[in-house]
C-alpha positions as CSV (number, residue, x, y, z in Angstrom):
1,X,0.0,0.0,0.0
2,X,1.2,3.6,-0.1
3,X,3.7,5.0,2.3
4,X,2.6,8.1,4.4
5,X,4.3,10.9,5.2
6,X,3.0,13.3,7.8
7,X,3.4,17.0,7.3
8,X,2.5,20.4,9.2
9,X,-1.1,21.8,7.9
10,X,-0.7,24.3,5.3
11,X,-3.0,27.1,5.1
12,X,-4.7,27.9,1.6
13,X,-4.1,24.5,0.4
14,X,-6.7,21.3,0.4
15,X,-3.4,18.9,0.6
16,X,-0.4,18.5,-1.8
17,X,0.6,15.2,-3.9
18,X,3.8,14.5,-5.5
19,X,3.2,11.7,-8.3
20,X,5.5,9.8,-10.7
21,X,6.2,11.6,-13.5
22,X,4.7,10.3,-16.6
23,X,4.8,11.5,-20.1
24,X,4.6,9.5,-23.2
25,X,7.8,11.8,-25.2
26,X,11.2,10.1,-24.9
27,X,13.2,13.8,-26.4
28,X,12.0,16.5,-24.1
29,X,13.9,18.6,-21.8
30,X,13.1,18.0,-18.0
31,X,11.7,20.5,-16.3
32,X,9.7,22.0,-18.7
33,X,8.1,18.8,-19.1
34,X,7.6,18.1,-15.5
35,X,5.6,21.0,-15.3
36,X,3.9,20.6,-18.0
37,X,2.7,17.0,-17.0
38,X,1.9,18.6,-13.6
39,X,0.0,21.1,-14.7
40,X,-2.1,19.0,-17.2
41,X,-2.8,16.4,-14.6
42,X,-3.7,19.4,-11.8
43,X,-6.3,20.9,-14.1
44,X,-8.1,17.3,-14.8
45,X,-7.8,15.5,-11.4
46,X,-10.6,17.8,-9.5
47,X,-10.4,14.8,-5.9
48,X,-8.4,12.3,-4.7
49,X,-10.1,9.9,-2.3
50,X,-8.7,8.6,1.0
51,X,-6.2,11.9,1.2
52,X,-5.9,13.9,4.0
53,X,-4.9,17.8,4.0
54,X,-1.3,16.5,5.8
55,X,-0.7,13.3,3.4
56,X,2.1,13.8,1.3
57,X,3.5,10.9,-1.1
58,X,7.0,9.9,-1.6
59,X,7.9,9.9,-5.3
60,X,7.4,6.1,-6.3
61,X,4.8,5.3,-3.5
62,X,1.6,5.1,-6.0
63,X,2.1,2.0,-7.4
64,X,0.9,1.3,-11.1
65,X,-2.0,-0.8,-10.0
66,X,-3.3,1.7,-7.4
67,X,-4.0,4.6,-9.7
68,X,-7.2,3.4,-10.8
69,X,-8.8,3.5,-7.5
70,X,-6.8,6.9,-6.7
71,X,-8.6,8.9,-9.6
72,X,-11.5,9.0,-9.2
73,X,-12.6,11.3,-12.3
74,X,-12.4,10.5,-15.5
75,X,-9.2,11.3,-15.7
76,X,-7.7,7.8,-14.4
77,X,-4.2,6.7,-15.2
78,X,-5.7,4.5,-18.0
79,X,-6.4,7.6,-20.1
80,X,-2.5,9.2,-18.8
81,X,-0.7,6.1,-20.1
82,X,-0.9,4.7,-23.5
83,X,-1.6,1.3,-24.2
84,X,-0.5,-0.4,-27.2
85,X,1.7,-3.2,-28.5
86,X,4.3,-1.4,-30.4
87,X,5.0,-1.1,-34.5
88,X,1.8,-2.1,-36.6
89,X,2.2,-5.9,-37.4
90,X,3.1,-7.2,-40.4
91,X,0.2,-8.4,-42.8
92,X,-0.3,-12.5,-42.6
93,X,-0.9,-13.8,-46.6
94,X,-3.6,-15.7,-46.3
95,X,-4.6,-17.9,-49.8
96,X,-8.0,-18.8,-50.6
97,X,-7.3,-22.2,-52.5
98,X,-10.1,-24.6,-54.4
99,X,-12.6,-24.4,-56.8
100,X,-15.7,-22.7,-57.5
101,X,-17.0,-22.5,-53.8
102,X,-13.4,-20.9,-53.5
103,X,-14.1,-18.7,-56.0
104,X,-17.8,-17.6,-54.8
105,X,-20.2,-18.5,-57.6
106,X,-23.3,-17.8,-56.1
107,X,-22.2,-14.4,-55.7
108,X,-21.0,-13.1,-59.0
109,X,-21.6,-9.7,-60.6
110,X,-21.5,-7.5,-63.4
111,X,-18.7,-7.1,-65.7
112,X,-18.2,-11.0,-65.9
113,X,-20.9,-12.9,-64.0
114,X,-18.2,-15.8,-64.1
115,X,-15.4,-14.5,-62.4
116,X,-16.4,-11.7,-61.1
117,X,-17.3,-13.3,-57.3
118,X,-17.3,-12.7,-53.7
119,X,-17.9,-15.9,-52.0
120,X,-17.0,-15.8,-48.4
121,X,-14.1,-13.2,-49.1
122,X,-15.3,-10.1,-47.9
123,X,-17.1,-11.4,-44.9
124,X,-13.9,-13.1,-43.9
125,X,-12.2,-10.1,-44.6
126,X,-14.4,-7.6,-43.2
127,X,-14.3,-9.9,-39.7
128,X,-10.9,-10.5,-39.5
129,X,-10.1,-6.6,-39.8
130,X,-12.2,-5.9,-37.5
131,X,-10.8,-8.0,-34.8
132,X,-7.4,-6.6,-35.3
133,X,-5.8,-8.8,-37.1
134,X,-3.3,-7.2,-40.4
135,X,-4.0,-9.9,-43.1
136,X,-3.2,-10.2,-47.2
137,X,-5.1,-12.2,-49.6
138,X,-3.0,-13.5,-52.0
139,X,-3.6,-15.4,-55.0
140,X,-4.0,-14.3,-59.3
141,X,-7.2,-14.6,-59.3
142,X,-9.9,-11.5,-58.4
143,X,-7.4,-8.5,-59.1
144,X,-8.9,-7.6,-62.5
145,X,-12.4,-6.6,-60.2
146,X,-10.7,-4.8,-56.9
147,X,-11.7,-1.8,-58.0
148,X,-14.9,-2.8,-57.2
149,X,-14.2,-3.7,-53.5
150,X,-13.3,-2.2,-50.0
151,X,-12.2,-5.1,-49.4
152,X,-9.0,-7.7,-50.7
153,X,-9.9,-9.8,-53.4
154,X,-7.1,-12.3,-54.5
155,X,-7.6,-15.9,-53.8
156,X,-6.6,-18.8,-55.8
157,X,-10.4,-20.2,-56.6
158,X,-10.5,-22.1,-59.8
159,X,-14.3,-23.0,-61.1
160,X,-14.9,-26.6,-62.0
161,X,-11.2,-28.2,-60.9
162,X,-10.3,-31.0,-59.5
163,X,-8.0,-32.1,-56.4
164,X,-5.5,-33.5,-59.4
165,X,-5.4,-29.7,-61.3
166,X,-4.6,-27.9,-57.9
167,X,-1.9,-30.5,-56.8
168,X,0.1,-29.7,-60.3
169,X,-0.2,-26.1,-59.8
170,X,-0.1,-25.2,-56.2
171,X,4.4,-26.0,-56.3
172,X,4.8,-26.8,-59.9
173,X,5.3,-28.3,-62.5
174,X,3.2,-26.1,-64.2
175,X,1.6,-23.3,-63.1
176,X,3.0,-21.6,-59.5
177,X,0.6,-20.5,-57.5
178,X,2.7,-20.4,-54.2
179,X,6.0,-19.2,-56.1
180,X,3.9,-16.2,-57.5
181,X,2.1,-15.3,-54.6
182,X,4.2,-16.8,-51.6
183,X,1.6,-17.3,-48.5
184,X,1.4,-18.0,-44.6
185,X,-1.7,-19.4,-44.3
186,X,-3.7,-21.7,-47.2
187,X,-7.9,-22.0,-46.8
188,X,-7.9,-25.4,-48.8
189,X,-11.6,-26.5,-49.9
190,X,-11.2,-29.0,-53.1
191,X,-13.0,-31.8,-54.0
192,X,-16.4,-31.2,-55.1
193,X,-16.0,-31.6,-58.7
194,X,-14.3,-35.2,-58.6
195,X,-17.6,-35.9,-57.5
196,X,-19.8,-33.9,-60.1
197,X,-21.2,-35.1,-63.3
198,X,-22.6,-38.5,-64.5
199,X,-20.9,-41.9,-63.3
200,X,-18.2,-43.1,-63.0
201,X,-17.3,-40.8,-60.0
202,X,-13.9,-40.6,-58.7
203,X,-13.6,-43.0,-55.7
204,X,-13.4,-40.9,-52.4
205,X,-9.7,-42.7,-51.0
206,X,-8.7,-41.5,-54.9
207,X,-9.4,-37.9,-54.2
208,X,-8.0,-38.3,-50.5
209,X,-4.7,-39.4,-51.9
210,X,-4.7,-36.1,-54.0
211,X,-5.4,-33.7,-51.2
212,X,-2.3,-35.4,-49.4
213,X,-0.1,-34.9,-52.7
214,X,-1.6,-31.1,-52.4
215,X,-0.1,-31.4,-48.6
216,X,3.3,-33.0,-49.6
217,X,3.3,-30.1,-52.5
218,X,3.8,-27.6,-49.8
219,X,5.9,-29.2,-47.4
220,X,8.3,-29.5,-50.7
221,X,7.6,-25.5,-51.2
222,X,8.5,-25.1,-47.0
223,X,11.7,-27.2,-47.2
224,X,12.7,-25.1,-50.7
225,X,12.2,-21.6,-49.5
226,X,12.6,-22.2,-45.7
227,X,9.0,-21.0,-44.9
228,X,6.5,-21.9,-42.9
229,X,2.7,-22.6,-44.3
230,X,0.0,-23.0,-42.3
231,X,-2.9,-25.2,-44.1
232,X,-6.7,-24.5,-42.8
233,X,-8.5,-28.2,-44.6
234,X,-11.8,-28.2,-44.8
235,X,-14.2,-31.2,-44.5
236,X,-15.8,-29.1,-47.9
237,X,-19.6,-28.8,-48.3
238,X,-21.7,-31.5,-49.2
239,X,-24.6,-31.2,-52.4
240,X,-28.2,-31.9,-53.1
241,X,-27.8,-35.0,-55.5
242,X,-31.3,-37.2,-56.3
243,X,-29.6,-38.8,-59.2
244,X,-26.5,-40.4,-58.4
245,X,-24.6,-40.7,-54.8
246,X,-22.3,-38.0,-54.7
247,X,-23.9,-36.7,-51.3
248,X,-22.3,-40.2,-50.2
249,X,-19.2,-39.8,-51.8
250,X,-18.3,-36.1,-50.4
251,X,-19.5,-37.5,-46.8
252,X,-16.8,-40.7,-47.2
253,X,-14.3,-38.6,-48.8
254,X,-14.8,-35.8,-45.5
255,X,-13.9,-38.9,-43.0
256,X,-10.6,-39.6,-45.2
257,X,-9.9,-36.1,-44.9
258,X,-10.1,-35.9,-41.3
259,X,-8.2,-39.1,-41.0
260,X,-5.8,-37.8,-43.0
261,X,-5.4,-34.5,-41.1
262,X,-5.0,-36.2,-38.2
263,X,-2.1,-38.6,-39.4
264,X,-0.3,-35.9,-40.6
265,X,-0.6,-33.3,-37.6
266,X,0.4,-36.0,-35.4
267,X,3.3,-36.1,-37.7
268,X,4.4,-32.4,-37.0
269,X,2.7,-30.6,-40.1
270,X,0.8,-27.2,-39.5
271,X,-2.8,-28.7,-40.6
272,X,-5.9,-27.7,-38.6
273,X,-8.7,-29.7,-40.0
274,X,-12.4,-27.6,-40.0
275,X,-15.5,-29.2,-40.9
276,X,-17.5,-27.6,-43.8
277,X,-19.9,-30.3,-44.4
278,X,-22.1,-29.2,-40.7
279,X,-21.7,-25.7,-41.3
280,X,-24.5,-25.0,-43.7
281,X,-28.1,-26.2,-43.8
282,X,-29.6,-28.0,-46.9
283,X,-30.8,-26.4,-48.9
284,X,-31.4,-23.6,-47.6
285,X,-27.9,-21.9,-47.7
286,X,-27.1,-23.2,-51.3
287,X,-27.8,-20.9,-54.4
288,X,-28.3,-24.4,-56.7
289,X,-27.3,-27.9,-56.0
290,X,-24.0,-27.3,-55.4
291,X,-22.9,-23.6,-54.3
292,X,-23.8,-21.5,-51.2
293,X,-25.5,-18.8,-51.4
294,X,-25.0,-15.3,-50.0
295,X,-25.8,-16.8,-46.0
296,X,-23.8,-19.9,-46.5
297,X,-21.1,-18.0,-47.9
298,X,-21.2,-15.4,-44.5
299,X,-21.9,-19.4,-42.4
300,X,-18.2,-20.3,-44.2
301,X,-16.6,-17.3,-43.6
302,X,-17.2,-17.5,-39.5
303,X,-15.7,-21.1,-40.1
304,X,-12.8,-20.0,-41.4
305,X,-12.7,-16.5,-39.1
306,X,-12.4,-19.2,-35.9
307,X,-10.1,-21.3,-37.3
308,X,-7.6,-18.2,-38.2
309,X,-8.0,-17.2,-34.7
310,X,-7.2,-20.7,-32.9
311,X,-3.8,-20.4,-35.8
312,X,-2.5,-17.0,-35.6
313,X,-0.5,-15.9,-32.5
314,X,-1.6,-12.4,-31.8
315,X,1.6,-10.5,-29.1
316,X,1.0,-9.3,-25.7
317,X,0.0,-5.5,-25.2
318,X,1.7,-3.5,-22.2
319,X,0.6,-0.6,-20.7
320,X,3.2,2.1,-21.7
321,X,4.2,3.3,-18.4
322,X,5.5,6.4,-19.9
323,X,9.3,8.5,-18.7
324,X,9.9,7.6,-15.1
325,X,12.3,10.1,-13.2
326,X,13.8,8.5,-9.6
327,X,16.7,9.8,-7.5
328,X,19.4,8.1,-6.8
329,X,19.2,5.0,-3.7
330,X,15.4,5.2,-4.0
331,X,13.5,1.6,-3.4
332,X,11.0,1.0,-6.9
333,X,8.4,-1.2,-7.1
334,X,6.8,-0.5,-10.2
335,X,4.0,-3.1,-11.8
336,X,4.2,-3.4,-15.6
337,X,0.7,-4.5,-17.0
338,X,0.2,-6.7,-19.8
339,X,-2.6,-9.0,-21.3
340,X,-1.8,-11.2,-24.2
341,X,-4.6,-10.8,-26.7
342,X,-5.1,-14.6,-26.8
343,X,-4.9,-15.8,-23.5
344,X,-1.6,-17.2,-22.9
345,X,1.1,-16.8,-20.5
346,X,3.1,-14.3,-20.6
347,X,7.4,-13.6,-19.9
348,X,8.4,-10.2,-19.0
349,X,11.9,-9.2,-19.5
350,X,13.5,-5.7,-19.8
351,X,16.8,-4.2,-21.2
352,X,18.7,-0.8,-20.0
353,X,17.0,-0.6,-16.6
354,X,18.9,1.9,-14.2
355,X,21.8,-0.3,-12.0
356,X,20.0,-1.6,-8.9
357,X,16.4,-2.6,-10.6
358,X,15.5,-5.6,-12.3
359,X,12.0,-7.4,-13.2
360,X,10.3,-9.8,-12.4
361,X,9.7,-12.7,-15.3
362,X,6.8,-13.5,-14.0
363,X,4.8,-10.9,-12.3
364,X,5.8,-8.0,-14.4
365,X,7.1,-6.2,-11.7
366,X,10.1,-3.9,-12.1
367,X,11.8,-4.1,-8.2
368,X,15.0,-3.0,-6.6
369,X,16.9,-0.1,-5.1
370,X,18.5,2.7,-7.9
371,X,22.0,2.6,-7.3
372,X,23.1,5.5,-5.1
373,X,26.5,6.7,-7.6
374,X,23.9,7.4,-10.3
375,X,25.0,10.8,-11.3
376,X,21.7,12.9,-11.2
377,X,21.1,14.2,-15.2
378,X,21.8,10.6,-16.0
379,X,18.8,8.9,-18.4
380,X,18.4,5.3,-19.3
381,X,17.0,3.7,-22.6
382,X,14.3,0.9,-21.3
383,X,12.4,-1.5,-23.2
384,X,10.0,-4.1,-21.8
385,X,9.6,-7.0,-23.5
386,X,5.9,-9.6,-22.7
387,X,6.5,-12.7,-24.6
388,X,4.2,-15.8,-24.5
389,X,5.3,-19.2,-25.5
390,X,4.7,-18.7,-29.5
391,X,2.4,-19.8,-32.4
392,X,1.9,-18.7,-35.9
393,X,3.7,-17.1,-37.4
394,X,6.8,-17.9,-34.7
395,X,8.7,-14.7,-35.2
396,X,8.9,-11.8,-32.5
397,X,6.2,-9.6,-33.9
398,X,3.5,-11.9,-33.2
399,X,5.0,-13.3,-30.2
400,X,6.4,-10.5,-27.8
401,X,5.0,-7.5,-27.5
402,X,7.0,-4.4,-26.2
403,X,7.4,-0.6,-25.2
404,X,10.1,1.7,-24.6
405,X,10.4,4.6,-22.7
406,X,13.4,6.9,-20.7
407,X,14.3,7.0,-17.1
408,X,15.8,9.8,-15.5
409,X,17.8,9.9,-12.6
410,X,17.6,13.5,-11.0
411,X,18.0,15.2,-7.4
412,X,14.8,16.9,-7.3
413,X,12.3,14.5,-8.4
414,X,9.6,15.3,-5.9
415,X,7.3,18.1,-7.4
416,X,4.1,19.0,-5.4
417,X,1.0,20.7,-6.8
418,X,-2.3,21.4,-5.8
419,X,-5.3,19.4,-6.0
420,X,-8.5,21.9,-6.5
């Protein structure tokens, strides 16, 4: 709790407070921004509740935790501090990879009612942005029609192919479609054609066996260019077929798929397995026989929007605790705050702390006694680092958040004002 000082009454005065300085510039000259600070919080902060007329507050003795319940006006420390989690991240490539239900028909427009499509693009889009999350389409398919669209319309859907057609394009030997439009993440939902037309239809273990030479296409593309890819498979739709048994077909070739998943991701491969087939209701989210319409398109988008966001790693945020100034020999115990925006643990770790103070890995909190040889004018570079234990993509942007700020060592650090 805080530490209490008592001092004689002072006449004209309600009661005095002496804070930590905080101010979110790193390049400013001291005491013009001390004063500054001081006045701005002073004309905001109109009470202070549990204060007495003779409590005065050592510099450092409102911890980070407490000034919440110490403002009581709108003017809290969450609105003094900043809270974010560092440079803008950098945009996952996501490709939409398959066939027509890929591609959208069901949702085509004018100029080319053919290719001109939205499918499940822009809902995914639209719900992924707003959740905070930077993402890329990729894919060669859809730019010819972005003018049209708010929102990113590459993909790589391909109306009326086959599991065989993607697996000799998606690494070679023919067409490229992950050498011309490298990716992170690959939406895969192929398959419904090797089941369309009049008998003989392809035997679902066939068609299984292509979708795992679509798998072993990537790896080959991971091992070549030393990237990760992360492959979202879907159990794919299923159809409304009286005349032959394609319905029966799709429904054995989903169980290979999920078997197959499940081999392989117990083999180490990046696969999460999502089942299409439940997602939709027949037939009343289909635009024909085969293809969703505009509701089952928005029903397949929020399957893939959940998927993406049990796959991609999104970093801790810290509460900026802004400049800090201390004198020298004094006792900190400073809490950083930090929530990782999905849930998981979280490491704290900080570089150019003043000598004497260190943090805690654990707890976030910054501990220890300031040196007393500090020479007063002195400032120290700090960055605190939350990391939690990693995902996708594995790299430091989406796994450790951080903020930086300067802390000054000076001999007059206590700076009372008034508290109208």
């Amino acid at each position: 709790m805080f530490r209490r000082v008592v001092l004689p009454r002072l006449k004209r005065f309600k009661f005095i407070v002496a804070v930590l300085l905080i101010t979110g510039s790193l390049n400013f000259s001291l005491p013009s921004a001390v004063h500054a600070q001081v006045n701005a919080i002073s004309r905001e902060i109109t009470h202070i509740e549990g204060l007495s007329s003779t409590d005065y507050w050592e510099p450092g003795a409102i911890r980070l935790d407490e000034r919440e319940h110490l403002f009581t006006t709108p003017t809290t420390w969450k609105t003094i501090l900043s809270s974010n989690s560092g440079d803008t991240l950098p945009p996952i490539r996501i490709m939409p990879l398959g066939n027509s239900i890929t591609k959208g028909t069901g949702t085509c427009a004018q100029p080319d009612t053919y290719l001109n499509c939205i499918g499940y693009r822009q809902d995914l889009w639209e719900a992924l942005l707003a959740n905070g999350y930077s993402i890329d389409f990729v894919g060669s398919q859809g730019a010819a029609f972005q003018y049209q669209y708010t929102y990113d319309n590459d993909h790589e859907g391909h109306g009326g192919k086959t599991a065989d057609w993607i697996r000799d394009r998606v690494f070679g030997p023919s067409d490229y479609f992950l050498q011309d439009n490298p990716a992170d993440i690959i939406l895969l939902h192929i398959g419904t054609n090797d089941f369309s037309g009049s008998p003989p239809l392809s035997d679902p273990n066939d068609v299984v066996a292509e979708v795992n030479q679509i798998l072993d296409k990537i790896d080959n593309y991971e091992t070549s260019q030393g990237h990760e890819v992360f492959v979202i498979l879907a159990r794919i739709i299923n159809r409304i077929d009286p005349l032959y048994d394609a319905e029966e077909r799709t429904s054995q070739y989903n169980l290979g798929l999920q078997s197959l998943a499940e081999t392989r991701i117990a083999g180490g491969d990046n696969i999460l397995i999502v089942d299409m087939e439940s997602a939709i209701n027949y037939p009343d989210d289909l635009s024909d026989n085969l293809h969703p319409n505009e509701g089952g398109y928005t029903k397949l988008a929020n399957v893939w929007f959940t998927a993406l966001e049990q796959v991609i790693n999104l970093p801790p945020v810290i509460v900026n605790l802004g400049d800090q100034v201390s004198v020298p020999g004094q006792e900190i115990s400073l809490q950083v705050l930090a929530q990782d925006q999905d849930n998981d643990g979280i490491q704290f770790s900080a570089t150019g702390l003043p000598p004497g103070l260190a943090i805690d890995p654990v707890t976030g909190e910054i501990h220890g006694t300031i040196m007393k040889n500090i020479s007063s004018g002195s400032n120290f570079a700090v960055t605190i680092y939350a990391e939690d234990p990693g995902g996708f993509p594995d790299t430091d942007d989406y796994n450790r958040g951080q903020v930086s700020f300067a802390w000054y060592i000076s001999d007059k650090v206590v700076l009372p004002f008034v508290v109208r």
